[in-house]
C-alpha positions as CSV (number, residue, x, y, z in Angstrom):
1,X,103.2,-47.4,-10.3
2,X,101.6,-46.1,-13.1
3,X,98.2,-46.6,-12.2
4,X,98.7,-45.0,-8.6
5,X,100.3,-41.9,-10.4
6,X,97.5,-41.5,-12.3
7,X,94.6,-42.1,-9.6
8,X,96.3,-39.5,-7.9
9,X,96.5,-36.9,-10.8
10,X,92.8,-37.8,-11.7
11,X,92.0,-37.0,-7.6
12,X,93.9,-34.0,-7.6
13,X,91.7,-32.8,-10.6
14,X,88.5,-33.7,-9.0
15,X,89.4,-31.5,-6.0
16,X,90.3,-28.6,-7.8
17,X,86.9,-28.6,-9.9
18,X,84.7,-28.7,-7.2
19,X,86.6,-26.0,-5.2
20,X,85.7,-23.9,-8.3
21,X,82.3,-24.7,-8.4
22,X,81.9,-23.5,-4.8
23,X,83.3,-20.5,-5.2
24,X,81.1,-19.7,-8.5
25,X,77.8,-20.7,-6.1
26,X,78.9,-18.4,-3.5
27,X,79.0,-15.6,-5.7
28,X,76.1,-15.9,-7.6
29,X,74.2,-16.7,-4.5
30,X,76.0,-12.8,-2.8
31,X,74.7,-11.3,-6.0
32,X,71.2,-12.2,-5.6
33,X,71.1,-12.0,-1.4
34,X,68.6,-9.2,-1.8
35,X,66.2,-11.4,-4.1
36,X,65.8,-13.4,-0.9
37,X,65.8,-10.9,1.8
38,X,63.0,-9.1,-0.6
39,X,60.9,-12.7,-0.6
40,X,61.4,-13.2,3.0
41,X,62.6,-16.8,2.2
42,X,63.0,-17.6,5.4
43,X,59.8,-17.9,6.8
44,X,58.7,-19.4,3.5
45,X,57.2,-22.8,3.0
46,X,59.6,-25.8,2.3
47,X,59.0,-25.8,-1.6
48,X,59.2,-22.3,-2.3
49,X,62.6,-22.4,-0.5
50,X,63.7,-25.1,-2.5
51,X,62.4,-23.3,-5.7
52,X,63.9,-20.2,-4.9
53,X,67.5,-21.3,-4.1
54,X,67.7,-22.9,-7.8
55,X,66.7,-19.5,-8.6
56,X,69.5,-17.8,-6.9
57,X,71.8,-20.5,-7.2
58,X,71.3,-20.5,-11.0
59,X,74.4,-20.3,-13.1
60,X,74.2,-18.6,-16.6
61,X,77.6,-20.0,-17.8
62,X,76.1,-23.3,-18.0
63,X,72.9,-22.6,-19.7
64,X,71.8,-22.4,-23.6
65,X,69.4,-20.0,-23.0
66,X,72.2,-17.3,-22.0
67,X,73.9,-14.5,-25.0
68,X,75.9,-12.0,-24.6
69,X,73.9,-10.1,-27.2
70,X,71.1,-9.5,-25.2
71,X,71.0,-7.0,-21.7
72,X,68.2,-9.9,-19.9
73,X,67.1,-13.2,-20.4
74,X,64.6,-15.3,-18.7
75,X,64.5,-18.6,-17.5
76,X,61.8,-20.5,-15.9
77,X,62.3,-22.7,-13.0
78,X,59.2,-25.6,-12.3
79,X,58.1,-27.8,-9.4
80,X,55.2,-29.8,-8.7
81,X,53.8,-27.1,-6.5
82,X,54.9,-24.2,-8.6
83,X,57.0,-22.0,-10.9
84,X,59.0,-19.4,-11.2
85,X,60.1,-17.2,-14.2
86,X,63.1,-15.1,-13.3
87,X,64.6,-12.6,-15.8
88,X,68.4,-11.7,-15.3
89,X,71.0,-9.1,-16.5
90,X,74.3,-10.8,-18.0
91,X,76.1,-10.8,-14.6
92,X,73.4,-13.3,-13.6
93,X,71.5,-11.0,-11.1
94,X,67.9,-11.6,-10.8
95,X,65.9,-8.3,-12.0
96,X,62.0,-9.5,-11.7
97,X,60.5,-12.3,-10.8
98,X,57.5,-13.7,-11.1
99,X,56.0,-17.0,-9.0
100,X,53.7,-19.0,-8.3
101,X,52.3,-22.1,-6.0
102,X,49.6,-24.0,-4.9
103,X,48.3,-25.6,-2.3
104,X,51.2,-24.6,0.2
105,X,51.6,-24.4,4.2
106,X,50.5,-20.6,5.0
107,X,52.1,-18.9,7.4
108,X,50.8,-18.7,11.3
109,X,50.1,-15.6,10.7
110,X,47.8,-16.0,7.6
111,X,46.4,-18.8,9.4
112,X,45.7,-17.2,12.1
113,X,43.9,-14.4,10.4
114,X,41.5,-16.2,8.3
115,X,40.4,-17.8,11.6
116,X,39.9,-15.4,13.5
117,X,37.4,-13.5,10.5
118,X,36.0,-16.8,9.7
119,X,35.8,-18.7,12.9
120,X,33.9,-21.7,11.2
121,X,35.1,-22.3,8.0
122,X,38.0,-24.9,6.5
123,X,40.8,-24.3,3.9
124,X,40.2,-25.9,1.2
125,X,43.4,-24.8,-1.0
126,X,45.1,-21.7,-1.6
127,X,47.7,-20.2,-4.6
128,X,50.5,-18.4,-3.3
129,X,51.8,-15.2,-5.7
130,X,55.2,-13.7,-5.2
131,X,56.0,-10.4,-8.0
132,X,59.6,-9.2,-7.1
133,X,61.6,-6.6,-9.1
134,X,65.2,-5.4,-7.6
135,X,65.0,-1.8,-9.9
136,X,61.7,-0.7,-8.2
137,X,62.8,-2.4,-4.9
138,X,59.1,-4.0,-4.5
139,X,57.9,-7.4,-3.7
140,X,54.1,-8.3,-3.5
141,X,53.0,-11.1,-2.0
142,X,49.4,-12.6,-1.9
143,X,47.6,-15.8,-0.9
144,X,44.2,-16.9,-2.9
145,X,43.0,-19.1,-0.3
146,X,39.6,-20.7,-1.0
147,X,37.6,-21.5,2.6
148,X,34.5,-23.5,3.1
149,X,31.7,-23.6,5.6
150,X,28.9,-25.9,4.8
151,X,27.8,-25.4,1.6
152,X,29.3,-21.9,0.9
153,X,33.0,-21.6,-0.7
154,X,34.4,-18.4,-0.8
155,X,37.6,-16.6,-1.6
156,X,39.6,-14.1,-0.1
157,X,43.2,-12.9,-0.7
158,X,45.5,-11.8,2.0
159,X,49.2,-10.3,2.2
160,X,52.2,-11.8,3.7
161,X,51.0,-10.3,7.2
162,X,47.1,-11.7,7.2
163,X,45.9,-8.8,5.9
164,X,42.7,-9.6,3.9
165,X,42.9,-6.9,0.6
């Protein structure tokens, strides 16, 4: 009798700690909703998702790398295909940003634009930057995407959109 008694209690505890956990999670990720409407995560590729949301999903009340003392502190998030470095205020809302990651799928669009100026040549890999900062409400984004054709390599840059800068 004892032992059921005390599977239950131990159950009943387990519940209640994981109901609090999603609740935490669904706030921090509400507090940091215009971090990824900024980045446009959702027509991002796979691992920058995946980066991103520990970004927004990060919880400060967990980490040694959180004080009071201070207004910001940074923290820096890594992948194999990248890294981000995040700097938030103490209610845990993401105030700059900044990324980056290689060799990722481009969008259609970039695609689509680097073929269509340079009908003949071949990605050969590409860096993808993101800079994001919520006070001055800008995000840039850029690709670095070096193309081949024979025995010439070039690089050009491009925005989100295809547009070669």
């Amino acid at each position: 009798m004892k032992t059921i008694v005390f599977i239950i209690c131990l159950f009943g505890l387990t519940v209640l700690s994981n109901a609090q956990t999603i609740a935490l999670q669904e706030t921090v990720t509400e507090l940091n909703n215009t971090y990824l409407n900024a980045v446009n995560a959702d027509n991002a590729a796979e691992c920058v998702k995946i980066l991103e949301e520990k970004v927004v999903n990060y919880n400060r009340e967990l980490s040694p790398l959180y004080n009071e003392v201070y207004d910001t502190y940074k923290v820096s998030f890594y992948i194999p295909e990248g890294k981000i470095i995040a700097e938030y205020d103490t209610d845990g809302k993401i105030i700059r940003t900044i990324e980056k990651y290689n060799d990722v799928r481009l969008p259609l669009i970039v695609m689509q634009a680097i073929a269509k100026r340079f009908p003949n040549w071949g990605i050969i890999s590409d860096a993808y930057h993101i800079n994001y900062h919520c006070e001055k409400d800008t995000v840039k984004q850029e690709y670095k995407i070096k193309i081949k054709n024979e025995n010439e390599i070039i690089t050009v840059k491009t925005n989100e959109t295809g547009m070669f800068l």
